[in-house]
MIDORO-250070 format. One record per residue (C-alpha): residue in one letter; x, y, z. Coordinates in nm, 4 decimals, padded with zeros to 6 digits, always signed. Layout:
MIDORO-250070
   resn          X          Y          Z
      A          X          Y          Z
...
//
This chain:
MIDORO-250070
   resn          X          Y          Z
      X   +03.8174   +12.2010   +07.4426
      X   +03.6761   +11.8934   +07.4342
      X   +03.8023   +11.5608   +07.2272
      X   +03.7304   +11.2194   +07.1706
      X   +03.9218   +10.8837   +07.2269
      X   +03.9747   +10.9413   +06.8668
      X   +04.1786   +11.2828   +06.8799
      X   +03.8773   +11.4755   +06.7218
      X   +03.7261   +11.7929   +06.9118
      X   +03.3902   +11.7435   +07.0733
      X   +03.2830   +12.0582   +07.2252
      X   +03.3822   +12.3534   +07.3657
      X   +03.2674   +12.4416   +07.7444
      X   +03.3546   +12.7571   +07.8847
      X   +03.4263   +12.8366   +08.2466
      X   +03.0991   +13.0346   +08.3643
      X   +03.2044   +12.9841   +08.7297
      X   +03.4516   +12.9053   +09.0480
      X   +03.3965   +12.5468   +09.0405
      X   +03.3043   +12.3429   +08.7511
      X   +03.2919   +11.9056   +08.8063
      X   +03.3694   +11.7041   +08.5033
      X   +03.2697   +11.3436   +08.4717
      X   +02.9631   +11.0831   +08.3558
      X   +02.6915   +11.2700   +08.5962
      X   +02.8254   +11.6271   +08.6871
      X   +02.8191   +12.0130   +08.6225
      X   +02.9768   +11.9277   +08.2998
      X   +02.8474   +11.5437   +08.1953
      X   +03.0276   +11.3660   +07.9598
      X   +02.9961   +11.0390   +07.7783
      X   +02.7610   +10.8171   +08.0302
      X   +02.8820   +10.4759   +07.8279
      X   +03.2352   +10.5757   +07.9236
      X   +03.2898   +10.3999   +08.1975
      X   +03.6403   +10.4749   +08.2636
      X   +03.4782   +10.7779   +08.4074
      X   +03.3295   +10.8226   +08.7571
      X   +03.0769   +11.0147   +08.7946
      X   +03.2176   +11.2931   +08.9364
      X   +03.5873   +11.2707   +08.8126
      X   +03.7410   +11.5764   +08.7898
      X   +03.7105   +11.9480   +08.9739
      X   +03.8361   +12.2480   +08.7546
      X   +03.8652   +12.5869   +08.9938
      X   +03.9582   +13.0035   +08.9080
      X   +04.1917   +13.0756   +09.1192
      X   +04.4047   +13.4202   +09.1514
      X   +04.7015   +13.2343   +09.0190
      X   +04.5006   +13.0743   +08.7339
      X   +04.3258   +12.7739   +08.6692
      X   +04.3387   +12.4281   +08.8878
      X   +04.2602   +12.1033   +08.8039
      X   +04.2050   +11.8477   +09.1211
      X   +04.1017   +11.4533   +09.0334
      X   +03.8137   +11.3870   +09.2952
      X   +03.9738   +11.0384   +09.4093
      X   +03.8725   +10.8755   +09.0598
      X   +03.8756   +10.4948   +08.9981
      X   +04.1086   +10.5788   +08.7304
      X   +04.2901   +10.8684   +08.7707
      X   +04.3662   +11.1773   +08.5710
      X   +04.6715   +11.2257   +08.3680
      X   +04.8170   +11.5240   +08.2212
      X   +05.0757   +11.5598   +07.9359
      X   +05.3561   +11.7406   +08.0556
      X   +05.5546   +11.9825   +07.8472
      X   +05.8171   +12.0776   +08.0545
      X   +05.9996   +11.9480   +08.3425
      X   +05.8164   +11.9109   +08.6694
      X   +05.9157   +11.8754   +09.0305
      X   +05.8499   +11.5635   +09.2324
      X   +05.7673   +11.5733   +09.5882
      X   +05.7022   +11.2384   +09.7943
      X   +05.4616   +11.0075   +09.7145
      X   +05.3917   +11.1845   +09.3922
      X   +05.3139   +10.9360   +09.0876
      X   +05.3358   +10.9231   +08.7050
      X   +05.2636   +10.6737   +08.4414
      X   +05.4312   +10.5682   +08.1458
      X   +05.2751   +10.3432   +07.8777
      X   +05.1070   +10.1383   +08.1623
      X   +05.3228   +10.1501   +08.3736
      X   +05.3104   +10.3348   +08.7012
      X   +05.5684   +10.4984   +08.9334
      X   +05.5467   +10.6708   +09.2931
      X   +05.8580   +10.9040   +09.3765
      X   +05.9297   +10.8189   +09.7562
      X   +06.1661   +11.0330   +09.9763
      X   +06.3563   +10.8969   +10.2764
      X   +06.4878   +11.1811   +10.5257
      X   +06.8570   +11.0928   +10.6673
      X   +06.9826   +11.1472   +11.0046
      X   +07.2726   +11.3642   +10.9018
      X   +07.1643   +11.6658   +10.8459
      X   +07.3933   +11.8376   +10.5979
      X   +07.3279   +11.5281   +10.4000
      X   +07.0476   +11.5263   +10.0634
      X   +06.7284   +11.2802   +10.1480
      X   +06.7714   +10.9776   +09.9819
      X   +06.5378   +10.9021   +09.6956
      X   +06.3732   +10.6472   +09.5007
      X   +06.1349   +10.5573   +09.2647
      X   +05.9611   +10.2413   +09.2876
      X   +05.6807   +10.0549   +09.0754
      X   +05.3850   +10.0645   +09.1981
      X   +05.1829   +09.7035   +09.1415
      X   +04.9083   +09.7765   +09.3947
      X   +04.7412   +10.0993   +09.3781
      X   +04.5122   +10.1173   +09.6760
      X   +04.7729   +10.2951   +09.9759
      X   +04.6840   +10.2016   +10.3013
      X   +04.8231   +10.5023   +10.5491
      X   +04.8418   +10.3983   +10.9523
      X   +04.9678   +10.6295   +11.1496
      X   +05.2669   +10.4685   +11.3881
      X   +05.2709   +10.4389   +11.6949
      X   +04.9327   +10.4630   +11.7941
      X   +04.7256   +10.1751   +11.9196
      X   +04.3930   +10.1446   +11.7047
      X   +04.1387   +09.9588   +11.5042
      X   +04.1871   +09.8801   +11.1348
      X   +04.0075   +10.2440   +11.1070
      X   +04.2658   +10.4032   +11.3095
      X   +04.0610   +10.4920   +11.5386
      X   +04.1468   +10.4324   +11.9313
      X   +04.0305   +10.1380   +12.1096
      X   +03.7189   +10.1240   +12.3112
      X   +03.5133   +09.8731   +12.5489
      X   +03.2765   +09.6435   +12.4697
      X   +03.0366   +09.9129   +12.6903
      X   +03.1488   +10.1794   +12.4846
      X   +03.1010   +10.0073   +12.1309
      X   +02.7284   +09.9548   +12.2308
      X   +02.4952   +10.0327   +11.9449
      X   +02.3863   +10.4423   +11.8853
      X   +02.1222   +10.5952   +11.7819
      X   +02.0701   +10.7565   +11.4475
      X   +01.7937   +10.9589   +11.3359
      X   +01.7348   +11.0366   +10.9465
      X   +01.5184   +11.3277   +10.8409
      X   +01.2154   +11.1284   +10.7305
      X   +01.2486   +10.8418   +10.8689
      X   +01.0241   +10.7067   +11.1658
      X   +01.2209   +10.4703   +11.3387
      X   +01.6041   +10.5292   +11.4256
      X   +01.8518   +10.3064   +11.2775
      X   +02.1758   +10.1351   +11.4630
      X   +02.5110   +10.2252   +11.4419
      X   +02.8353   +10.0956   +11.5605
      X   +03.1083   +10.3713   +11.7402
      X   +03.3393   +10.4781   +11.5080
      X   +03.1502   +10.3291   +11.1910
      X   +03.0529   +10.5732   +10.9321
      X   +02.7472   +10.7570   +10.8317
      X   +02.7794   +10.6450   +10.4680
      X   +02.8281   +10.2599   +10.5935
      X   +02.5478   +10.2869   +10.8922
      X   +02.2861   +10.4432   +10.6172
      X   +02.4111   +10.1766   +10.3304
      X   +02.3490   +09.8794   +10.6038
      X   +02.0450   +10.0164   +10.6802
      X   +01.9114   +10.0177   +10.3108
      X   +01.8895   +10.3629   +10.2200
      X   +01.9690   +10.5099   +09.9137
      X   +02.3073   +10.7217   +09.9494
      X   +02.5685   +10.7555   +09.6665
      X   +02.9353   +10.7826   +09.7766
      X   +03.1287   +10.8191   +09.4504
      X   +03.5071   +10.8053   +09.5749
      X   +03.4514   +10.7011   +09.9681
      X   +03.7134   +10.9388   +10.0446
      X   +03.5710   +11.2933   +10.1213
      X   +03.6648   +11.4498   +09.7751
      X   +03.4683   +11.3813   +09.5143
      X   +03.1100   +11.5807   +09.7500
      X   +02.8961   +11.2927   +09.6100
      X   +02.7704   +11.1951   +09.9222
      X   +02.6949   +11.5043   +10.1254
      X   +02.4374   +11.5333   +10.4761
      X   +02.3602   +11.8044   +10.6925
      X   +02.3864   +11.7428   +11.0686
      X   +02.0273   +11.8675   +11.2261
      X   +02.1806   +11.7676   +11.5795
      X   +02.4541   +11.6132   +11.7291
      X   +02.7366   +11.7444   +11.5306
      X   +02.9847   +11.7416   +11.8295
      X   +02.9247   +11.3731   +11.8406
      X   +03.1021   +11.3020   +11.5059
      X   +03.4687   +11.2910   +11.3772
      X   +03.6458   +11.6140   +11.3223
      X   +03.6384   +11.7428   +10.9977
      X   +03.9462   +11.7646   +10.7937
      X   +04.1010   +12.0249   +10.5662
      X   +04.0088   +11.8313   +10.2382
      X   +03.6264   +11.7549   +10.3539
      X   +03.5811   +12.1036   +10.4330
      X   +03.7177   +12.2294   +10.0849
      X   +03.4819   +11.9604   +09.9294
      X   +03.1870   +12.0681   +10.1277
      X   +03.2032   +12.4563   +10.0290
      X   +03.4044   +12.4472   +09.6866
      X   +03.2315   +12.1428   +09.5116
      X   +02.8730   +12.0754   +09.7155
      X   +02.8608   +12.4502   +09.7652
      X   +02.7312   +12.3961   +10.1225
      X   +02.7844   +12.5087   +10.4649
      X   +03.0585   +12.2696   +10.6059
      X   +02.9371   +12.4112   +10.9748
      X   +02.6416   +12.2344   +10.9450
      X   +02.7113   +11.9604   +10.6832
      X   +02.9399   +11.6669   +10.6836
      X   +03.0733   +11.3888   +10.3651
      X   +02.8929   +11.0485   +10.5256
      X   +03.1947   +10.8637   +10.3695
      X   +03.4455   +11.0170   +10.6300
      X   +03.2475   +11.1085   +10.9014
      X   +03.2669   +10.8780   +11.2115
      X   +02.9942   +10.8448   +11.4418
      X   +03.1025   +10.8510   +11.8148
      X   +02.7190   +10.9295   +11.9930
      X   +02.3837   +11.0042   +11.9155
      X   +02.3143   +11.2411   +11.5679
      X   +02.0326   +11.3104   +11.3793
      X   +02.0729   +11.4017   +11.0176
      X   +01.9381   +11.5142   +10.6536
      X   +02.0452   +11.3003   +10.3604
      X   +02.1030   +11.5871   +10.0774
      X   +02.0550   +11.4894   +09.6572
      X   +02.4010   +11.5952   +09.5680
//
């Protein structure tokens, strides 16, 4: 069921399959002048174990009214009013010892994870010389000439710098607005990750052996590659 900012029911939409995407331009559109929405928002899924919802890295988030109590696990966050909380969990050294917790108020939403420990650019990606950051070649379906890239730089950033027209809702590899398929070259990008892949086949409904999200893939040599109209 459906309802307006109002309280009043909308519509009804009923699940006709796996994977249904809510938001201003999706499976299921909703109100195009709201732009609280993005424009692929929110993923409902069937699942064995009933239904899922999963926000797709929204600019502003989805919230859910809870009804009974729910456990916290690290990093998880809730709102009240407006204000906005992230649970955090701190492991101690002894180990018969609980973790300490806390809950802190979150001010700045955008998270900013670096793995320690590991010497890297602001990408987190390793180090290389000026030899190996030379410009590489990157051939789009269609497109006569090839366009420049930079090692490590994305395919969503090299195609956006270049001038052609690629959508990439979220910028994280969830929301699928931004899928390609790789025609060659495949070995010379990033390694896919868990979340990508689930994108790729659950949302996109694509083949994530020969597709990639251009937002989180990282070019490290020479590809050549098909934008796809998500």
């Amino acid at each position: 069921m459906h309802y307006d900012h109002a309280g009043q029911e909308c519509h009804r939409c009923r699940l006709s399959r796996q994977f249904v995407v809510l938001g201003r331009q999706a499976d299921l559109s909703l109100d195009e002048s709201d732009m609280s929405l993005s424009r692929r928002h929110l993923a409902v899924s069937s699942a064995t174990d009933g239904i899922h919802v999963k926000d797709l890295n929204s600019v502003n988030g989805t919230f859910m009214k809870m009804v009974k109590s729910c456990r916290l696990s690290h990093g998880t966050e809730f709102k009240i009013g407006n204000q906005l909380f992230r649970f955090l969990e701190t492991a101690r050294h002894e180990s018969l010892l609980p973790a300490a917790t806390q809950i802190e108020l979150v001010e700045n939403h955008t998270i900013h994870n670096r793995q320690a420990g590991v010497s890297g650019n602001e990408n987190g990606l390793p180090q290389h010389s000026a030899e190996e950051n030379s410009k590489i070649s990157v051939r789009v379906q269609g497109i006569e000439q090839p366009i420049l890239a930079q090692r490590g730089q994305t395919i969503y950033d090299t195609l956006a710098h270049s001038n052609l027209d690629i959508v990439a809702e979220c910028q994280a590899g969830v929301c699928g607005s931004d899928p390609i398929r790789i025609l060659s070259g495949r070995d010379n990008l990033s390694l896919p990750q868990e979340e990508e892949h689930e994108t790729l086949t659950d949302l996109c409904h694509l083949d994530a052996r020969d597709c990639r999200l251009a937002c989180v893939a990282r070019i490290q040599g020479p590809i050549e590659l098909e934008i796809i109209n998500s």
